[in-house]
N, C-alpha and C positions, 0 to 999 in steps of 0.2 A: 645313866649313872645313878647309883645308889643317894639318895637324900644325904645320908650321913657321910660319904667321903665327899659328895659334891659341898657340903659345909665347908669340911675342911680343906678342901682344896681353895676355898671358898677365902677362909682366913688368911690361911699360906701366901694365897696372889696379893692380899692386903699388907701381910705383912713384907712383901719382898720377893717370896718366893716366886716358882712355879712364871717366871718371866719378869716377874715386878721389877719398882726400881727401889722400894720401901716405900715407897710415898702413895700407891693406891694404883699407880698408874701404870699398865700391864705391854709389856715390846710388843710390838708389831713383827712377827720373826718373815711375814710373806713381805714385807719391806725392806727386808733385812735389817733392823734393827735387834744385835747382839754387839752387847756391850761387854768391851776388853776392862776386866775386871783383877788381871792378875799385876801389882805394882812392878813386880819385877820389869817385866812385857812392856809395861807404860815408860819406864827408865832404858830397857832400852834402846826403844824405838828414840825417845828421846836424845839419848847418846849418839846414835847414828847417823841421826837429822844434822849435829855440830850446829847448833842454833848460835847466835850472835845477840847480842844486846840491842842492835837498831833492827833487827831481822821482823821484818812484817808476816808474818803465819797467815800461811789458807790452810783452813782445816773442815772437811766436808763431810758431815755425819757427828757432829759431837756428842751425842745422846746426851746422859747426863753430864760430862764433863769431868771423865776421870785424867784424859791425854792433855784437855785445854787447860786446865786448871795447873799445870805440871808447865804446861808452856810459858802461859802467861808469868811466871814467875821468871822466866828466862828470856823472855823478846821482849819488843817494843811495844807490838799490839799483836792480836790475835783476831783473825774475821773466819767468824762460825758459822759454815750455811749448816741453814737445819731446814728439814720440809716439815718436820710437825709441831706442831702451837705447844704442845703441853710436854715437848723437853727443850723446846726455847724458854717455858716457863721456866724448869727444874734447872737451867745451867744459870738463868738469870737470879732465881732463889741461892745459888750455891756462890753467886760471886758478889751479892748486894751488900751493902757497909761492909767491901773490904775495901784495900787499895790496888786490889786486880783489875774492879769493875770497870773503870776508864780505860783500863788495858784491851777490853772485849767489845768485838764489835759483832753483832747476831744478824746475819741475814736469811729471813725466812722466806724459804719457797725451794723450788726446785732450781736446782744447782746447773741442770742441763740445758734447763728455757732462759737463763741470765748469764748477764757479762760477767766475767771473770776480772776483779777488780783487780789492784798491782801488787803483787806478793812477793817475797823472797825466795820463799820454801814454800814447800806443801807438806802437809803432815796429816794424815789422815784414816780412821779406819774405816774404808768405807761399805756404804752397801753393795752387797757382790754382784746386784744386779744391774748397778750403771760402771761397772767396771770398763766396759769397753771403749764404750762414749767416753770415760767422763778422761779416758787415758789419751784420745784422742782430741779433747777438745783442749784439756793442758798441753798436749806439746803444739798446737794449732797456736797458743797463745802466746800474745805480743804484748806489751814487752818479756823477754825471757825473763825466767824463775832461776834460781842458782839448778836447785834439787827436788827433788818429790821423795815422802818415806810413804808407801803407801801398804795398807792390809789388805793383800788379797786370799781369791779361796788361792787354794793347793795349787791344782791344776793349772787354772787362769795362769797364776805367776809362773811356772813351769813353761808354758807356752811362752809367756814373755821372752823367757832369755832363750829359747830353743832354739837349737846350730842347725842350719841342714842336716837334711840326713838324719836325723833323728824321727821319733812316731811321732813328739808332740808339736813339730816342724809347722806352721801355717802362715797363713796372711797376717795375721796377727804376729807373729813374730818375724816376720822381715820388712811392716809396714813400722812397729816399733822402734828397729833397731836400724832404720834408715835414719828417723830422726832422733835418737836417740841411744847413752849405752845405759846399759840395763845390767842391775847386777841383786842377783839373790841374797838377800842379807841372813834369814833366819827361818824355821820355821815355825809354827804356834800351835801347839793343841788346842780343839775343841772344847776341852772345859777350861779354857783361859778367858771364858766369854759367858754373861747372862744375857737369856740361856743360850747351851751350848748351841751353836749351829750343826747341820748333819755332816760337815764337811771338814777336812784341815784349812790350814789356813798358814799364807807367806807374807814376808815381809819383802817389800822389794824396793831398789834404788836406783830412781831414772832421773837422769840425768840431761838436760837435752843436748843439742849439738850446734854451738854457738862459732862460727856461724853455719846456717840449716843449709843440705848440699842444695846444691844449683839446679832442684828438681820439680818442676808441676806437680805437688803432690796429688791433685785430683785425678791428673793423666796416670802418675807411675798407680795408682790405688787400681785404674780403670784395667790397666795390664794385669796387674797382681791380681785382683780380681777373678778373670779370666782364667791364669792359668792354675789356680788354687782351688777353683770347684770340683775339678778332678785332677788333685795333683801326684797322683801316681800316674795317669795318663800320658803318652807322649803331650809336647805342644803341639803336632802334627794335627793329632788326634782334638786336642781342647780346644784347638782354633776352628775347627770343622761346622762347629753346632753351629744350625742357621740363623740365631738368634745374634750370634757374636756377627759371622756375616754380615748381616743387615744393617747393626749397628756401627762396624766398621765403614762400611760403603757408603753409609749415612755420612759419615764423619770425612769422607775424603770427597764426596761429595762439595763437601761445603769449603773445605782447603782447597780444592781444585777452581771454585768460584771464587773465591776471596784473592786468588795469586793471578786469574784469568788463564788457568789450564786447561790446556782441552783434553777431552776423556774421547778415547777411542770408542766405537759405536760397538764393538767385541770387549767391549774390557767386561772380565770379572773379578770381583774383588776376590775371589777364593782363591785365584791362582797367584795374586800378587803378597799375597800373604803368605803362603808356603814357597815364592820365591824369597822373601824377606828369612821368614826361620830359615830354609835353607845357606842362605848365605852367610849369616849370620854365624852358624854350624848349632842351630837349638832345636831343630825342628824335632829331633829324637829326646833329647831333653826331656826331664819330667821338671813340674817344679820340686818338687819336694826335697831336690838337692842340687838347688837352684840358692846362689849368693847375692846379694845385694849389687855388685861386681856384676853380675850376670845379667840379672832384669835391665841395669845402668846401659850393657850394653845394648840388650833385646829391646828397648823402648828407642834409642836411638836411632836402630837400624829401622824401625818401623816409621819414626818420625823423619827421616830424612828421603825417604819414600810417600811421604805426605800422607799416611795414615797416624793416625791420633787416637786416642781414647779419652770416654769420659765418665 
């Protein structure tokens, strides 16, 4: 790069530009940190949320503090994870000799290695790269939240609310929308953010399902799972690979000793499993226009046959 644009590109990032935040300190964008910079966007994600005066806020990703700072005037208190030291600084500099500051509580580290303390709502723009986790470890979480507003990329949220039968159809959306309803609120341009990200970007609103259905989620995950590696594939066909085999037979294995079953010295577990989808009427089945209704059944008729997943 040229000396004389590297200067002023040089100024530019000091003064704010080119990623800053104006204070010196330049985003992290391979962290995902881009910051929702447009007021409209911050009011009305805020409007969506319907905050409450005792309402406790988890808000994960604050950067500078343009969504907490909007909150804090509207709850109780506000608990900020942030993973980097120097815009835990910048949100601590933007709320010090007010009367917000007792409102804000900053927990620094990473959001996915710590407990999730007791919150009303979630309100958050987050980084898009713990979107999946961080979607699973809120609805995982006890005591239940009213709501969640969260920023996702484009896509991601797209997959959230996707119906069968649709392309953007996957595990992730029917592992979602078992424990929770899911409803697309908005969506956001890319220069609604410093700097922009290379992506769109949605608002989404999850909800969870109080009370959570009567389901093992690690077992129903274990299935969906399965049949979602290739879910244009029959189940006939997904249930075949010898890896799932093994692991099933592993599994009934161990259900056959624990109940004191005896296993026929001819059994194989390939054949008991395509007796299962067959009976069931899945075995031609694909998942990909496969309902929540559907696995409920598919995981029962397997479970009562004393095969399991994990």
């Amino acid at each position: 790069m040229p000396k004389a644009r590297a200067e002023k590109r040089s100024r530019r990032e000091r003064r704010g530009g080119g990623g800053g935040t104006g204070t010196g300190i330049l985003f992290n964008t391979g962290a995902g940190q881009h910051i929702l910079k447009n007021p409209l966007i911050v009011n009305s994600i805020i409007e969506k949320a319907a905050l409450r005066r005792t309402d406790v806020i988890l808000e994960v990703g604050p950067g500078t503090g343009n969504l907490t700072v909007k909150m804090l005037e509207k709850v109780k208190k506000v608990i900020a994870c942030e993973i980097d030291p120097r815009l835990v600084g910048e949100l601590q500099k933007r709320v010090q000799g007010t009367c917000l500051a007792n409102k804000l509580e900053i927990k620094v580290g990473d959001v996915l290695k710590t407990d999730l303390p007791f919150f009303d709502a979630c309100v958050a723009n987050l980084p898009y790269q713990i979107s999946s986790p961080f979607v699973f470890k809120l609805l995982l979480h006890r005591p239940f939240f009213r709501c969640a507003i969260l920023m996702f990329q484009r896509e991601f949220a797209l997959r959230l609310v996707a119906k069968p039968g649709t392309k953007l159809y996957c595990r992730l959306s029917i592992n979602t929308q078992l424990l929770a309803r899911v409803d697309h609120l908005m969506k956001v341009g890319k220069n609604n953010f410093r700097p922009p990200p290379k992506v769109e970007s949605s608002v989404v609103r999850i909800e969870p399902k109080n009370p959570p259905p009567p389901i093992n989620f690690q077992e129903w995950d274990g299935l969906v799972r399965i049949a979602f590696v290739r879910k244009n594939k029959t189940l006939s066909a997904a249930f075949k690979s010898s890896a799932v085999e093994q692991l099933l037979d592993h599994n009934y294995r161990i259900h056959c000793s624990l109940y004191n079953t005896e296993i026929p010295e001819n059994f194989k577990i390939a054949e008991k499993i395509q007796t299962v989808l067959k009976n069931t009427g899945y075995s031609e089945k694909r998942a990909r226009s496969m309902d929540i209704d559907d696995f409920i059944r598919l995981l029962h008729g397997f479970n009562s046959e004393g095969i399991h997943f994990s």
